[in-house]
C-alpha positions as CSV (number, residue, x, y, z in Angstrom):
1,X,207.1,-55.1,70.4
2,X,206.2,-58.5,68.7
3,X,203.2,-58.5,66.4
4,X,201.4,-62.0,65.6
5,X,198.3,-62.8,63.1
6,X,196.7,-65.8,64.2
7,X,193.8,-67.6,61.8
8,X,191.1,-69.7,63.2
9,X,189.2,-72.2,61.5
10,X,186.3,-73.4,63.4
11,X,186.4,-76.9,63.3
12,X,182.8,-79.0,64.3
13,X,182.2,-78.5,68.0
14,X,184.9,-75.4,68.0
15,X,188.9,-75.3,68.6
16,X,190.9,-73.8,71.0
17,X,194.4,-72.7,71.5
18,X,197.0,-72.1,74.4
19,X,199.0,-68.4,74.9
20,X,202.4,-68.8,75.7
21,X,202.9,-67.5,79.5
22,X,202.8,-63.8,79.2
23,X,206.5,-63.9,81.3
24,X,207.7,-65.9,77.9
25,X,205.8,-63.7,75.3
26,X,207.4,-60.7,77.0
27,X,206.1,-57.2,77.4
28,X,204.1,-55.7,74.7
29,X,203.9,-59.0,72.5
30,X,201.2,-58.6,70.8
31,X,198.5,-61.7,69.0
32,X,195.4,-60.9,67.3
33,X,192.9,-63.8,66.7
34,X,190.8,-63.8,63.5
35,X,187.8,-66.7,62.7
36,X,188.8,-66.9,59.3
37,X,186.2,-69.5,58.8
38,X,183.4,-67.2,59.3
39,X,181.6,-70.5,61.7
40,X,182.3,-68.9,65.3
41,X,178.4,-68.2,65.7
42,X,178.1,-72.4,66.0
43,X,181.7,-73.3,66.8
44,X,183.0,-70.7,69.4
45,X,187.1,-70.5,69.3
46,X,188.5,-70.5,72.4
47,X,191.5,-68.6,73.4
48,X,193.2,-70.1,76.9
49,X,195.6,-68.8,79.4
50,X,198.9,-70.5,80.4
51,X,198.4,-72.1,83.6
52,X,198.6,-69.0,85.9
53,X,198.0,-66.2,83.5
54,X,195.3,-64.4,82.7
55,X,193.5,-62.8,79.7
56,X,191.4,-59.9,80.9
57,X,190.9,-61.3,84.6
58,X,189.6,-64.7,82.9
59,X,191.4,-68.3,82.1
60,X,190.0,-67.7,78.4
61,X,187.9,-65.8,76.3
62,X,185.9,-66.6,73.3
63,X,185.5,-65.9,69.7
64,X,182.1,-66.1,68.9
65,X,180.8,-64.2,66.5
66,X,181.3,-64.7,63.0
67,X,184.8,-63.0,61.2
68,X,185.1,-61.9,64.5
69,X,188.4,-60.8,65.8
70,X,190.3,-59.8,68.6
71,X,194.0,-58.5,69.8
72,X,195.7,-59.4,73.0
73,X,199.2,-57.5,74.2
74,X,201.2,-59.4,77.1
75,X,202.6,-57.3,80.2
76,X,205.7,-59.5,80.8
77,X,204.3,-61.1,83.3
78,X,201.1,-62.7,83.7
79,X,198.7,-61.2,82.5
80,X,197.0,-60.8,78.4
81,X,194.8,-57.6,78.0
82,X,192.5,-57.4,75.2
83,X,192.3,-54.4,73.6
């Protein structure tokens, strides 16, 4: 199992990032997201998919709550759960 700390910093008008396909990231890599900016409340961070995958049944899903964070494991193939 892989374990990954990933900071955000809102930038003005959000930011987003791309997973690696969850076939790549293997099974049981895990990611958690963090807005380290404290700023998701007015400039959401977006967490997408790899063309194909998803996270949770969804392309993407959102930080949007200020210091908010959230954890992601891959199955080794194409899907992210959040946890």
């Amino acid at each position: 199992m892989y374990n990954h700390f990933v900071d955000l910093t809102s930038a003005i008008g959000g930011s987003f990032v791309v997973l690696p396909a969850a076939s790549a990231a293997g099974t049981g890599m895990e990611l958690v997201f963090k807005d380290v900016s404290g700023n998701a409340t007015i400039s959401n961070q977006e967490i997408r998919a790899a063309s194909g995958d998803r996270i949770d049944g969804a392309t993407n899903m959102l930080l949007n709550i200020n210091y908010q964070s959230k954890a992601i494991h891959s199955d080794g193939g194409t899907n992210w759960w959040i946890h």
